[in-house]
C-alpha positions in Angstrom: 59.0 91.7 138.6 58.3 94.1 135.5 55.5 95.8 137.6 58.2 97.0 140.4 60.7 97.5 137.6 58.3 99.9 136.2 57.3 101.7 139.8 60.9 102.2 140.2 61.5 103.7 136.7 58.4 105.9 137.2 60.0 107.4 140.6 63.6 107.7 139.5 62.8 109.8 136.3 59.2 111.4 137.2 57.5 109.9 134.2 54.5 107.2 133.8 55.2 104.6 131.3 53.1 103.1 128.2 54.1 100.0 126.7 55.5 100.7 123.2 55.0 98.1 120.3 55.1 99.8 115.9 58.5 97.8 115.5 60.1 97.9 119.2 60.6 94.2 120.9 61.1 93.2 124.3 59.4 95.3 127.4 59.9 98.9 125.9 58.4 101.5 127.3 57.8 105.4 126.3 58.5 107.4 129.3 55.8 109.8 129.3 56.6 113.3 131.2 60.6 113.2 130.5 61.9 116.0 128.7 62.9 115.1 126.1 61.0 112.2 125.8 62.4 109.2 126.1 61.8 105.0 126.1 62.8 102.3 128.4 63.9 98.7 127.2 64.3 96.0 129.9 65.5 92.9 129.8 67.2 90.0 131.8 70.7 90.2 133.3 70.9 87.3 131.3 69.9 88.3 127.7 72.7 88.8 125.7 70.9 90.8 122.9 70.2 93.7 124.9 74.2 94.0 125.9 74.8 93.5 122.2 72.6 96.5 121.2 73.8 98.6 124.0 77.3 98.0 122.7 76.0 98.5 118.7 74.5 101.5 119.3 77.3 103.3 121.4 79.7 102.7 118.2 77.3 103.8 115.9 76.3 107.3 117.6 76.9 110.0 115.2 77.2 107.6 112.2 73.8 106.3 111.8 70.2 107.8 112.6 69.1 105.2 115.8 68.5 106.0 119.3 71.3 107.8 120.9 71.4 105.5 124.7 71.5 108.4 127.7 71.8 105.7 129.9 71.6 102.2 131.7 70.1 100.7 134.5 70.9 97.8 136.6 67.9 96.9 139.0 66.5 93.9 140.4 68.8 91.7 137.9 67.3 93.1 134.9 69.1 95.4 132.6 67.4 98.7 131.5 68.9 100.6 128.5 67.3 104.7 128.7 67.3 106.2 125.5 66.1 109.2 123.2 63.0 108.8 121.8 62.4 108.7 117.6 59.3 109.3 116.6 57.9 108.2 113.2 55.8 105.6 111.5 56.9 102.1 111.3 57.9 101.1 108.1 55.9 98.2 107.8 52.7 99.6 108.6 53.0 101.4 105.0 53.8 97.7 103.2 50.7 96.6 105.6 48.3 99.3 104.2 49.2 98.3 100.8 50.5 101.5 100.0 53.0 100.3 97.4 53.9 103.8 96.0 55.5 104.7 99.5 56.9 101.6 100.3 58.6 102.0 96.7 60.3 104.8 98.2 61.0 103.7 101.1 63.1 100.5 99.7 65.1 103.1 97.9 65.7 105.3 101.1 66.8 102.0 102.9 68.8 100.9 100.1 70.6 103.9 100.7 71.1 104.2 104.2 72.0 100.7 104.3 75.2 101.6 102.0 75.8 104.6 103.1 76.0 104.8 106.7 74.9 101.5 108.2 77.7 99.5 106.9 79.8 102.2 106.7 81.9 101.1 110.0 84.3 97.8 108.9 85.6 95.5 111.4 89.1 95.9 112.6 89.5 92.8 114.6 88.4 94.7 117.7 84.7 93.6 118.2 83.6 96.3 121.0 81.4 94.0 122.9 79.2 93.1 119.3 78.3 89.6 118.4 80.3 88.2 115.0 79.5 86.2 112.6 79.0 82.6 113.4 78.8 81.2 110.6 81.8 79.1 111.1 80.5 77.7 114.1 77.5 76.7 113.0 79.3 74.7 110.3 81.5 73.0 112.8 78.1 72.0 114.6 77.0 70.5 111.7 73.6 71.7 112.3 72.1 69.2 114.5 69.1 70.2 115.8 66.6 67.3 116.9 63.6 69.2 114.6 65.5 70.0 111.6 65.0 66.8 108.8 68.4 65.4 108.1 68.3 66.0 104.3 67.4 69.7 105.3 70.3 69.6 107.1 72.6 68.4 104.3 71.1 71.1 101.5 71.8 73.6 104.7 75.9 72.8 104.6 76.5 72.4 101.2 74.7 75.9 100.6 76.3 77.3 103.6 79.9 76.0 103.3 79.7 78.2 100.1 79.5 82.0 102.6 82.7 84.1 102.0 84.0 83.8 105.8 86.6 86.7 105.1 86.7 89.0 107.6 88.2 91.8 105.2 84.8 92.0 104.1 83.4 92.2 107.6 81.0 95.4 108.3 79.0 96.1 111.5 75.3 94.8 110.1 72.0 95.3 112.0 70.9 91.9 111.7 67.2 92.1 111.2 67.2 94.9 108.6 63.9 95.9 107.3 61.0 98.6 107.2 60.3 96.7 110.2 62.4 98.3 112.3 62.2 101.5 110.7 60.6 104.3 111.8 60.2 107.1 109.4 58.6 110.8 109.2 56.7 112.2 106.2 60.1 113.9 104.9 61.4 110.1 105.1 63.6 111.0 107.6 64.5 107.3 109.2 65.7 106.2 112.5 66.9 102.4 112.7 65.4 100.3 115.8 65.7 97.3 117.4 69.8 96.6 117.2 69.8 93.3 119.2 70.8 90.9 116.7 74.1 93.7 115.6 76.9 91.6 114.6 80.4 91.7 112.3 79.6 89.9 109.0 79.4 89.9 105.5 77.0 92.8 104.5 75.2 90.5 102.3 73.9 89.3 105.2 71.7 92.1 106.0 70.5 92.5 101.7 69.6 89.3 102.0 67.3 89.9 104.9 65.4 92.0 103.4 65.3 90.2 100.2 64.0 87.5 101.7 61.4 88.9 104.6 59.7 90.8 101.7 59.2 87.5 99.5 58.3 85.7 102.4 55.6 88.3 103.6 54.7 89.9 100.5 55.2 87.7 97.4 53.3 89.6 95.1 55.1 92.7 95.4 58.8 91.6 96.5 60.2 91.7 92.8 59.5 95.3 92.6 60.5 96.1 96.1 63.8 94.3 96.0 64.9 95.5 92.9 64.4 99.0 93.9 66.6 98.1 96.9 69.2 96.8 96.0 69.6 99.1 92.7 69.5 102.2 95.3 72.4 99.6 97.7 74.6 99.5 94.6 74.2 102.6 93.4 76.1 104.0 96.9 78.2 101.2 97.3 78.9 98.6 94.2 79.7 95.5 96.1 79.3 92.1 94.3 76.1 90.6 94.8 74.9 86.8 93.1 72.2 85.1 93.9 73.7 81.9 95.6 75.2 84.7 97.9 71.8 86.1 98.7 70.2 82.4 99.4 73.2 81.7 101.6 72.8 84.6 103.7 69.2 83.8 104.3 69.9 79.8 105.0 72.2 81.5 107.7 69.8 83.7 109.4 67.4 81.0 108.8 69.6 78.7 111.3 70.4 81.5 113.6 66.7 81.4 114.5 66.3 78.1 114.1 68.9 77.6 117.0 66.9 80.5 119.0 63.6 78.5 118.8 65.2 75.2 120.0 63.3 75.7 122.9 60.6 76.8 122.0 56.5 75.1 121.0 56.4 72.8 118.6 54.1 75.0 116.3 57.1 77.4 116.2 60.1 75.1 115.5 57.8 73.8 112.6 56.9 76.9 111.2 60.6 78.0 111.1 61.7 74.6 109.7 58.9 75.2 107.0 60.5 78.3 106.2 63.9 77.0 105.8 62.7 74.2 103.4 61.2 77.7 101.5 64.4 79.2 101.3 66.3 76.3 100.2 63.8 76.6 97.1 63.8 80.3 96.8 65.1 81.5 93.7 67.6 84.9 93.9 67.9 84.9 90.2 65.6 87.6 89.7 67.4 90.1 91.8 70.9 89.7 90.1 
């Protein structure tokens, strides 16, 4: 299916494509011989998270440096979403390298544009096609997922029933915020990738993604990092921020992916059941 996909791409615009990875998901594809230049992400009819980016990145065009969407495709029940292409380094390739003087400055630069112009568009009880928050419904399900330990479970509400739910405080968030799905020149110009899990929530939610994806991935180093971050986030826009907020936020992603893997190996549900026990014990304190 994805090799007639690509045939048909190749004839329509004139190009040949190369499979893109540095930061993008799903089949993405740099469409070599456009000009501009410009990249390909397909998906299934049926995956919602592509529709949910398409949507994201329409309402942020002009506000926020991602890719600006020239187009989409409907062929052979898969969804293709034509866009400009950013070039740039992914960010995580620099925390990879163990180059902790850039990635120093790159937590402030994200700090900022996270602030400034990321959740600078607040929900107005109109969602555009965007996901919202579920936490709510994830409470009413009481979190029963056949993998997930019962006492897990019950450290996972009372943590959880503690989220503000106020939709006043609602602001479009990228979901999966991080340096790795940033892309970034040698001026630190940034472009933000990868918009599929968008949705209306409490900004939090994206702080404490980062937060935790850097303590998770790089222990040694996240102190420094995340302080950086969020000094630079409340330096452009002073929002409360404790450190029960910041574990909640992570239990709830946590349990977003949690339900996305309920399908998925055995190896995988465990690690991501591992990594919730982790957060439960994860300590915020140090960021507050």
């Amino acid at each position: 299916m994805i090799e007639q996909i690509m045939k048909e791409l190749e004839a329509r615009y004139a190009c040949s494509l190369v499979r893109l990875a540095g930061g993008y998901t799903n089949f993405t594809f740099l469409m070599e011989g456009t000009s501009p230049v410009l990249v390909a992400k397909v998906a299934n009819l049926s995956n919602h998270d592509i529709l949910n980016e398409i949507n994201s990145l329409m309402l942020i065009e002009g506000l926020c440096p991602a890719p600006v969407i020239l187009d989409v495709v409907v062929m052979n029940d898969m969804r293709i979403m034509v866009m400009d292409y950013k070039d740039g380094v992914n960010g995580q390739s620099i925390l990879d390298a163990r180059d902790w003087e850039q990635a120093e400055i790159l937590y402030k630069c994200i700090g900022q544009l996270l602030a400034l112009q990321i959740h600078s568009t607040s929900f107005a009880e109109n969602p555009r096609g965007i996901r919202k928050s579920n936490i709510a419904t994830l409470l009413e399900s009481d979190l029963l997922l056949d993998f997930v330990d019962d006492e897990l479970i019950k450290q996972s509400i009372e943590i959880l029933s503690t989220v503000d739910v106020n939709k006043q405080n609602w602001v479009l968030t990228h979901g999966d915020f991080g340096l790795h799905n940033i892309l970034s020149d040698a001026d630190y110009n940034m472009n933000v990738i990868d918009w599929e899990w968008s949705e209306w929530g409490n900004p939090i939610n994206d702080i404490a993604w980062v937060c935790w994806f850097t303590k998770l991935h790089y222990p040694e180093h996240a102190h420094f990092l995340n302080t950086h971050f969020i000094k630079s986030y409340l330096l452009n826009n002073p929002i409360s921020i404790t450190p029960q907020q910041l574990k909640a936020s992570s239990i709830y992603k946590v349990w977003n992916i949690l339900y996305r893997v309920n399908h998925a190996t055995k190896e995988v549900q465990n690690e991501w059941v591992r990594r919730l026990e982790w957060t439960l014990h994860l300590d915020f304190s140090d960021l507050c």
